[in-house]
N, C-alpha and C positions, 0 to 999 in steps of 0.2 A: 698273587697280585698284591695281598697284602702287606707280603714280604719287601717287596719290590717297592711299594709305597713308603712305607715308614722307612728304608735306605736313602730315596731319593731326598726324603723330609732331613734327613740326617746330616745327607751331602751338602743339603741348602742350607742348614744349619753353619755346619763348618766353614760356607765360603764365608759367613759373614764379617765383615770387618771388624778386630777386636777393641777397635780404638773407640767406636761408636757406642759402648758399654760402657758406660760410668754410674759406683754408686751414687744413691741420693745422700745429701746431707745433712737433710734432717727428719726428725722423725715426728709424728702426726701429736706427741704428745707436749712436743717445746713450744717457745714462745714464736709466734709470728713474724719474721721479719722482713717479709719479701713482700710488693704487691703481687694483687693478682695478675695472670695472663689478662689479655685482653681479648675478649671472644670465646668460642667454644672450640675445641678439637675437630676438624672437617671429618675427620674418619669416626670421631667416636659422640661430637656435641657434647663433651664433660670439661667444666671449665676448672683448673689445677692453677692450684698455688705453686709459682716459681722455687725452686730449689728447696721445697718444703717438703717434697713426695705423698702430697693431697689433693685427690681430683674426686671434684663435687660436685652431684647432679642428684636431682628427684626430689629431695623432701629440705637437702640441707643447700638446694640452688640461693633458695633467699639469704640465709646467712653469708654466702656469696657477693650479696647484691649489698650487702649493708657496708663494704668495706668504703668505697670510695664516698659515701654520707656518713660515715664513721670515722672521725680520722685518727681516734683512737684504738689500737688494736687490741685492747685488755678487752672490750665489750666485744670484739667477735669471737675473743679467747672464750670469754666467758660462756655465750650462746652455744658455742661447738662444746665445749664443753661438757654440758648440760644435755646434751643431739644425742642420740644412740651411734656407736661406731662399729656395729657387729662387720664390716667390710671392710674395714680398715687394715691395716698393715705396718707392724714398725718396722721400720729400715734405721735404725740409730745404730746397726752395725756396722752397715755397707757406708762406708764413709771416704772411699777410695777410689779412684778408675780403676780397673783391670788392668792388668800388665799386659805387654803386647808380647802376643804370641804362648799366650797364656789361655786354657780351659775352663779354668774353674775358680769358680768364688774360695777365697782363704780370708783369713785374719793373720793380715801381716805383723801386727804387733806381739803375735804368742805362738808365731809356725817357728819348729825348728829345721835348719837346714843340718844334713852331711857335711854341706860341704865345709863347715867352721873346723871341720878336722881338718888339713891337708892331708890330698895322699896324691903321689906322683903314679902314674899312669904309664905304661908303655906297653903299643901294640907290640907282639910279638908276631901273632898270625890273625886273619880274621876272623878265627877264634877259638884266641888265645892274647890273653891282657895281662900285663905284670902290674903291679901293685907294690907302693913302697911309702913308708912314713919318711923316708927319705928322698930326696932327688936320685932319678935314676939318668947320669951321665953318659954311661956307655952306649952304643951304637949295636943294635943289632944286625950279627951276618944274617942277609934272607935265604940262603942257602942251607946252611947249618943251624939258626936261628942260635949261635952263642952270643955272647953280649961281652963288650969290647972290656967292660970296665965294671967288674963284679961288685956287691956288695958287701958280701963274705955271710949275709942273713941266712938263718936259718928259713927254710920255703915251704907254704903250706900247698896243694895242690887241689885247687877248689874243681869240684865235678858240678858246675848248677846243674841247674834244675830246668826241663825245658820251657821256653820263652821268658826265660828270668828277667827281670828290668837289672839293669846297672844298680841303680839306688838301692832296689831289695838287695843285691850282693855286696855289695860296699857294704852295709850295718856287719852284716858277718866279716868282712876283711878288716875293718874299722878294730874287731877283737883280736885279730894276729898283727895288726899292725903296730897297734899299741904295745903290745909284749916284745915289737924289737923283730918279728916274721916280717916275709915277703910273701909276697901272694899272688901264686899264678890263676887264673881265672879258667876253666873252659868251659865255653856251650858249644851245643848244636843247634842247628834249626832243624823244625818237623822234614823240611824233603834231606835233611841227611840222615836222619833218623827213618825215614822210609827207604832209602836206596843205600846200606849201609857199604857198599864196594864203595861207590865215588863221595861218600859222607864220610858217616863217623870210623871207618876204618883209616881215610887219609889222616882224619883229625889226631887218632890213635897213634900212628907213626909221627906226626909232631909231635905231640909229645914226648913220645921218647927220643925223639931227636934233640929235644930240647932239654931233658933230663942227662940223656948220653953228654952232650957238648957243655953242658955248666956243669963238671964235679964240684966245684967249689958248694953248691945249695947243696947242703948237708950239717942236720940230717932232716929228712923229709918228713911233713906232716900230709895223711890223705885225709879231705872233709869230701864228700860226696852229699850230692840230694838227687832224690828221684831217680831221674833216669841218669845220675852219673854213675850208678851199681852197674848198667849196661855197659854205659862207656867206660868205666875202667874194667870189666871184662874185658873187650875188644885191645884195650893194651897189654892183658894179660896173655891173650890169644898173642898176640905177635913177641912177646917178650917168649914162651913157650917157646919158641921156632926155635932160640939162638938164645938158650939158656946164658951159656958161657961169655958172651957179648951183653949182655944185659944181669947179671950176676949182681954187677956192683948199684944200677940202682934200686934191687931189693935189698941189698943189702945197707941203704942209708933209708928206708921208711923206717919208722920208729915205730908211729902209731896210725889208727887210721881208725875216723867217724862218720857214721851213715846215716843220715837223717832223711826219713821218710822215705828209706830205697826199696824202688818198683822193681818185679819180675818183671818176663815178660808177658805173663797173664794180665798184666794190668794193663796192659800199651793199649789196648781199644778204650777203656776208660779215662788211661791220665791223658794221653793227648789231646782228646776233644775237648774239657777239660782247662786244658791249658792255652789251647788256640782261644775255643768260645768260652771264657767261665762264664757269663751272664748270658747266654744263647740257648737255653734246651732243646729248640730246635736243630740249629745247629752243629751241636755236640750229638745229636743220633744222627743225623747225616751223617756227619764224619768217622761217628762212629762204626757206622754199616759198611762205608767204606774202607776204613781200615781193615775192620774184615775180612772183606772182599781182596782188599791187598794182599793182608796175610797168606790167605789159601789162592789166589792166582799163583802169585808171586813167591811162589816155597823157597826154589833156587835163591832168588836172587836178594830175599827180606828174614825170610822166616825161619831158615835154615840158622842164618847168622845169629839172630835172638837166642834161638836153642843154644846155640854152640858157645856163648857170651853169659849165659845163664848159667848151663852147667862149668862155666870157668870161674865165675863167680860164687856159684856155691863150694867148689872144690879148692879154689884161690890158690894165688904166689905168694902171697902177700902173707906171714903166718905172726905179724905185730898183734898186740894187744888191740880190741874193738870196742867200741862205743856205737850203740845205737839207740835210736830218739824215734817213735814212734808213740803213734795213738788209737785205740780203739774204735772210733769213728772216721778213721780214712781208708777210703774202699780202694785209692789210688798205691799205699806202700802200704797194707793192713798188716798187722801182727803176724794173722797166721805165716805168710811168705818169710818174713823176716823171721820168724820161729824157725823156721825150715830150715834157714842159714845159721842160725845161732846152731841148732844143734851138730850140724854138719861141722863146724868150726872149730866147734869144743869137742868131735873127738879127733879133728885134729889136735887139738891140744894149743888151741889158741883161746886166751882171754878174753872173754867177752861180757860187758856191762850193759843191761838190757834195760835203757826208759822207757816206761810206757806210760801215758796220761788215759786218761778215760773220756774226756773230749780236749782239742786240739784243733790244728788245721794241718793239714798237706801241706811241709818242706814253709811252713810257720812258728814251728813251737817257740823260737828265738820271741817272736811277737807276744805269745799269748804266755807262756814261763819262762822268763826273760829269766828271774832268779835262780830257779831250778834248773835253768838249762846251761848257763855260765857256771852256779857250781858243779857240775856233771863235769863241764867240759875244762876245767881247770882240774880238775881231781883225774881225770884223765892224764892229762899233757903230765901234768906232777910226777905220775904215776910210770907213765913212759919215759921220764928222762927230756922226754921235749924241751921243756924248760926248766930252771929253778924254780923256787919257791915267790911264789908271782903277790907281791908284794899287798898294803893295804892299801893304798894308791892308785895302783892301776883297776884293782876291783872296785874302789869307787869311785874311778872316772866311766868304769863300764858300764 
């Protein structure tokens, strides 16, 4: 019941009209320059100075009273003044209406936006997004998903992370866009990620439908987070089927980065996680549930994971590796990703191993912004990806 309360408190919250929210314009410490209301508040009997954001009642009503026998307002300055204002409140920030269709309080004056970069956009599937510092002209076939009018960009193959917002994946494509890359985007949502036949296996075959039909994007950069370690299994699983038919796009990945990538031990953890991050409640229901999924559902969930795990530890993929993890994320923790490095390396693939001591889960871009761009530039260097990436471009990063 309680649950159900604070929801419904919530819903009523959000119907509310945003336009009716305007800050105040002044704050309790400036000069006076509004009279008073006239009368008391019916709901509350506190009588408030006009556009001043001061309403006064109990000990400071008389200083109230003096204004209209006072028609100087230094002397009510003065008196309030002198008043104790342990309830008081400065508002001398909120100096703005809300924007419509807008949540939350900002300071417009020092917010930075994305969007002062341009970057052109285009659905390929629903999901799956192209990304360009260019205009992208060409027309995609829906069938074959190739694009009428290529760019000739080198293309990175971004794996988010599950429930990624746009805005968090843009700051990362913002860094291949700038270097002259294009940027293919994929997610999933949690019911394809529980039901992986009519999910992330379709999702898996677009892609390489969309890899097979553009030869020209070469050569290919792979960035993965979290659960995109699963999901480019699942293309390695089908690329295995039809080696010989798929040959040539192993053979244009260069290199390929793993930040914060989950087994499948971690799936009861990161999902709930990612649906409710502020819910603990919620996040063990979902949790228990997931479980519950797992072992009902072997055939039809859990088989897959196995099967995308061990293709991921064994991989096609045998480019030099980069991986960014931290000691305090229970959702991609070290030990899992250990398990893969060592696997890799006797394959006899390259592997660069970040690790911070605290961090966040599929964040470190946020919290070593520095450390993580030179990582990931000494990489790409390193693979041939690009040239020597200028002192320009790392200090617009």
């Amino acid at each position: 019941m309680h649950c159900a309360s604070n929801t419904v408190r919530c819903l009523r919250l959000l119907t509310l009209k945003v336009s009716k929210f305007y800050y105040v314009k002044k704050s309790v410490g400036v000069d006076f320059m509004y009279p008073l209301l006239k009368g008391r508040s019916k709901s509350t009997g506190v009588l408030g100075l006009r556009g001043t954001g001061v309403h006064l009642s109990g000990n400071n009503m008389n200083i109230a009273s003096q204004v209209n026998s006072h028609r100087h307002l230094s002397t009510l300055q003065r008196q309030f003044n002198n008043r104790s204002m342990d309830n008081s409140r400065d508002f001398s920030n909120l100096d703005r209406p809300l924007l419509h269709g807008s949540s939350k309080l900002f300071n417009q004056t020092t917010m930075k936006f994305w969007s002062r970069r341009f970057l052109a956009t285009k659905e390929i599937t629903k999901n799956m997004t192209l990304l360009s510092k260019e205009p992208i002209k060409g027309e995609v076939d829906p069938k074959t998903l190739e694009i009428k009018q290529p760019s000739g960009n080198t293309l990175v193959l971004m794996m988010a992370w599950l429930m990624a917002r746009q805005k968090h994946l843009k700051k990362y494509a913002e860094i291949y866009t700038e270097m002259g890359f294009d940027v293919i985007v994929v997610h999933v949502t949690p019911w394809q990620l529980l039901w992986p036949a009519k999910g992330t296996q379709v999702v898996a075959a677009d892609i390489l439908k969309f890899l097979e039909n553009n030869k020209f994007y070469a050569p290919i950069v792979v960035h993965g987070f979290s659960v995109g370690a699963y999901q480019i299994g699942e293309v390695m699983l089908q690329m295995a089927r039809d080696m010989n038919r798929y040959k040539d796009i192993l053979d244009r990945i260069v290199c390929q980065i793993w930040d914060s990538a989950a087994d499948i031990t971690e799936i009861p953890a990161g999902v709930p996680k990612s649906i409710f991050p502020k819910n603990p409640r919620m996040q063990s229901a979902l949790r228990n549930y997931i479980l519950y999924h797992m072992k009902t559902f072997h055939n039809q969930a859990t088989i897959h994971y196995m099967r995308s795990s061990q293709m991921f530890h064994s991989t096609l993929i045998k480019q030099p590796a980069l991986f960014f993890v931290s000691e305090n994320d229970n959702i991609g923790p070290p030990s899992s990703n250990h398990a893969v490095r060592e696997n890799w390396e006797r394959a006899n693939i390259k592997v660069t191993f970040k690790c911070w001591q605290h961090s966040q889960h599929a964040a470190h871009l946020i919290k070593h912004r520095e450390e993580y761009l030179e990582c990931l530039f000494k990489h790409l260097e390193s693979c041939g990806a690009v040239g020597s990436i200028g002192l320009k471009t790392r200090a617009k990063l």
